[in-house]
TIGULO-210636 format. One record per residue (C-alpha): residue in three letters; x, z, y. Coordinates in steps of 0.001 Angstrom, whole numbers, plus 500000, padded with zeros to 6 digits. Layout:
<sites>
+------+--------+--------+--------+
: pati :      u :      w :      v :
+------+--------+--------+--------+
:  ALA :      X :      Z :      Y :
...
+------+--------+--------+--------+
</sites>
This chain:
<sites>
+------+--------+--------+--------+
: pati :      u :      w :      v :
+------+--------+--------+--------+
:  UNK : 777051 : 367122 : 141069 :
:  UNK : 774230 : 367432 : 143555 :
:  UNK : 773808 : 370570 : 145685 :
:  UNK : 771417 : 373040 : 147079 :
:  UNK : 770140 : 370662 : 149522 :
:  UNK : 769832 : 367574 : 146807 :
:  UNK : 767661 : 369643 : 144505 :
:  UNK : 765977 : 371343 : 147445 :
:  UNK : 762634 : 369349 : 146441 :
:  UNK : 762521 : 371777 : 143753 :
:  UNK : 762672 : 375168 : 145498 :
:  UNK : 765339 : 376658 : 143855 :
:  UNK : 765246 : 380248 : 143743 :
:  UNK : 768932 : 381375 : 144826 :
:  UNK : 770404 : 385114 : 144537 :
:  UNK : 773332 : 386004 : 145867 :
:  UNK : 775900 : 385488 : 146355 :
:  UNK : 777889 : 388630 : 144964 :
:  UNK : 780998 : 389447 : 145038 :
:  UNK : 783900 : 388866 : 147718 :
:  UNK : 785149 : 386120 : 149682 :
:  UNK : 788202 : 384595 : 148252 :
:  UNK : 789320 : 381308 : 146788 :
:  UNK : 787729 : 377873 : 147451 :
:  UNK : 784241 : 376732 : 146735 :
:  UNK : 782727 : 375670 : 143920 :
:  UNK : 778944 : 374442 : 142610 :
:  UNK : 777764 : 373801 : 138608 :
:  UNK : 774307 : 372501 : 139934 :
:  UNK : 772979 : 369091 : 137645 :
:  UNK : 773206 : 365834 : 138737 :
:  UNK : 769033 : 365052 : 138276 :
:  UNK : 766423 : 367383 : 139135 :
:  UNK : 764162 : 369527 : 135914 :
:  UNK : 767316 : 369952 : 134465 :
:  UNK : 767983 : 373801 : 132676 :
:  UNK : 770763 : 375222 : 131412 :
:  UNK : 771426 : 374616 : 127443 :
:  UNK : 774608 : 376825 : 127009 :
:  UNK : 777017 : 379221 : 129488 :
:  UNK : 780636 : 379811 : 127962 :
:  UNK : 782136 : 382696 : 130071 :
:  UNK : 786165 : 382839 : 130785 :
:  UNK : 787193 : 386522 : 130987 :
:  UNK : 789988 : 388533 : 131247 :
:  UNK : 792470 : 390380 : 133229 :
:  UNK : 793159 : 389574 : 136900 :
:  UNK : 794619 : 391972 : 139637 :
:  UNK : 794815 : 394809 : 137875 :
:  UNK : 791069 : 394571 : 136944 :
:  UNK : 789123 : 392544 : 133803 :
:  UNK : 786197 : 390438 : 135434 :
:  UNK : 785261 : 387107 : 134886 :
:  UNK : 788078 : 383837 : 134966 :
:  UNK : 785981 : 380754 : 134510 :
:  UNK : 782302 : 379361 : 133968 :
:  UNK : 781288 : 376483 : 132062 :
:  UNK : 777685 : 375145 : 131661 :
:  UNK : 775992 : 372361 : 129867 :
:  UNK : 772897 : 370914 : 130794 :
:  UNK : 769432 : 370325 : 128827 :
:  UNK : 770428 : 366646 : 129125 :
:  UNK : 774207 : 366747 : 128373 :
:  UNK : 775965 : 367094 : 131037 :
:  UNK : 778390 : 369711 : 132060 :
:  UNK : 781032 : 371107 : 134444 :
:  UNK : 783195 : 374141 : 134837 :
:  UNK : 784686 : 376419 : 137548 :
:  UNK : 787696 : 378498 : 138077 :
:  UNK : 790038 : 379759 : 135222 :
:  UNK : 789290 : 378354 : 131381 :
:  UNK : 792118 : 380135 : 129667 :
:  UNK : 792037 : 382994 : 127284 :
:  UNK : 789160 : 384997 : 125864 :
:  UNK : 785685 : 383445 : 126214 :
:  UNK : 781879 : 384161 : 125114 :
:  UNK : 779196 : 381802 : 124831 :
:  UNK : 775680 : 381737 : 124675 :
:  UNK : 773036 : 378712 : 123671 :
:  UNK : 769576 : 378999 : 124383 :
:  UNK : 766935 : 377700 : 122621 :
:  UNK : 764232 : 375322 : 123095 :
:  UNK : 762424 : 377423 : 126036 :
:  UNK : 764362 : 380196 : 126569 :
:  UNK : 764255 : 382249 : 129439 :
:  UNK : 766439 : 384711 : 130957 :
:  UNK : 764575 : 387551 : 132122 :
:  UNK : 766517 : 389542 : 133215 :
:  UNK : 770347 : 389124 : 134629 :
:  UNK : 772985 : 391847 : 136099 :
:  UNK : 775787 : 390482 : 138143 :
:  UNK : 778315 : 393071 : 138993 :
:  UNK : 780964 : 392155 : 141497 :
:  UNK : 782950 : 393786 : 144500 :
:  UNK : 786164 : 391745 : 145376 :
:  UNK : 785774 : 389936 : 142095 :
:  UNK : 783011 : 388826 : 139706 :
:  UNK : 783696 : 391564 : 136935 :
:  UNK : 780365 : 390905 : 134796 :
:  UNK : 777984 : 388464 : 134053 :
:  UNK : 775035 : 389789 : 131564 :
:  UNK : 771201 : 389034 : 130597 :
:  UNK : 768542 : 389126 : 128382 :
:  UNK : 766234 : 386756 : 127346 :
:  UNK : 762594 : 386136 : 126642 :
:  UNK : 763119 : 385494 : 122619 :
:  UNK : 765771 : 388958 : 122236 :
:  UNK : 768969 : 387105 : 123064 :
:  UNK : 771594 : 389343 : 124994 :
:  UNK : 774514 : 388030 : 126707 :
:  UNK : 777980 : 390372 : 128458 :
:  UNK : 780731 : 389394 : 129730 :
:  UNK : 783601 : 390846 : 131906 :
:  UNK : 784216 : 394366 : 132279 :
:  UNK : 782837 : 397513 : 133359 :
:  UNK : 783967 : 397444 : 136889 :
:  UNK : 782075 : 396326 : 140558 :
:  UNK : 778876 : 397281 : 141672 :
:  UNK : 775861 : 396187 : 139918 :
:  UNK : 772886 : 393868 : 141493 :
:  UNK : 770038 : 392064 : 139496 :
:  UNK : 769592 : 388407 : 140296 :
:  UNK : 765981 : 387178 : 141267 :
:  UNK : 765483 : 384672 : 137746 :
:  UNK : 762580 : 383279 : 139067 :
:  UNK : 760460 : 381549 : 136162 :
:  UNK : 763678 : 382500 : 134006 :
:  UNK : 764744 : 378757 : 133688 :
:  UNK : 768347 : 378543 : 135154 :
:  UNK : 769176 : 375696 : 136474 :
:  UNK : 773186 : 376584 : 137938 :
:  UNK : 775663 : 378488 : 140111 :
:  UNK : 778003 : 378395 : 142872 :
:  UNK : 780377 : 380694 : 144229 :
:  UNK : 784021 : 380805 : 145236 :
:  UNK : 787290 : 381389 : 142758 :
:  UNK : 790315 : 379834 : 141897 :
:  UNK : 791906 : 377561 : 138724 :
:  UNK : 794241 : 379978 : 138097 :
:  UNK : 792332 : 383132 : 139307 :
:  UNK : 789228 : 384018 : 138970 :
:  UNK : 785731 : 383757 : 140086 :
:  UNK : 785626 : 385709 : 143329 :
:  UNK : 782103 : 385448 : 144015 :
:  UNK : 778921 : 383836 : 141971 :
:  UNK : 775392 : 383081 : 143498 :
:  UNK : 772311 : 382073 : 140617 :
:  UNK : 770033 : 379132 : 141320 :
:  UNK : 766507 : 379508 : 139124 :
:  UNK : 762977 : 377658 : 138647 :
:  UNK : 760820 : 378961 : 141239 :
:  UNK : 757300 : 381388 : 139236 :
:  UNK : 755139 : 378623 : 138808 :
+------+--------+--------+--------+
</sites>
């Protein structure tokens, strides 16, 4: 997987990250640059005595994908169409990640996680997400989660 730096050609639009500072690092960035997201599947679940988010997985517009933290248990997923955008997207977090959600240019919603953390909207950029990074565990969950968009054109 490349990182920041690799696809810095493309002035990536990053927010974040949010959330607190445990576990070990972790990046779902492509491999090529002008790649988008196709789908997000979201872990979540139970964790400490709170319900956040366990795990990420993302595929790419050209195939690829790669996960992150804790793939067990209850998930939601979301596809996006040909040209989709996200435009909007809440992260709320404190020590954990405890929701992801968004909305998208076409009506599409996505929510996962619970109700818990504080809430902070992520800068989408041109509303083409390209990936994420952030910190968790395999057996945890994720403990903090920065966005990586398209720049506005």
């Amino acid at each position: 997987m490349s990182s920041p730096a690799d696809l810095a050609g493309e002035n990536l639009v990053k927010s974040g990250p949010f959330g607190g500072r445990g576990g070990d690092p972790w990046q779902l960035l492509p491999d090529k640059p002008g790649q988008t997201l196709q789908s997000i599947q979201v872990w979540e679940g139970n964790y400490d005595q709170y319900y956040v988010v366990r795990g990420i997985k993302v595929v790419w517009s050209d195939g690829s994908s790669a996960s992150a933290c804790n793939q067990k248990g209850a998930s939601k997923s979301y596809d996006f169409e040909e040209g989709e955008k996200i435009s909007s997207m809440r992260i709320r977090a404190y020590g954990y990640v405890d929701n992801i959600s968004f909305e998208t240019d076409k009506g599409g919603k996505f929510d996962a996680g619970g109700p818990g953390g504080d809430p902070d909207w992520a800068d989408v950029g041109n509303g083409e997400i390209v990936g994420f990074a952030g910190r968790g565990t395999p057996h945890g969950c994720v403990d903090n989660l920065a966005t990586y968009y398209n720049p506005q054109s």
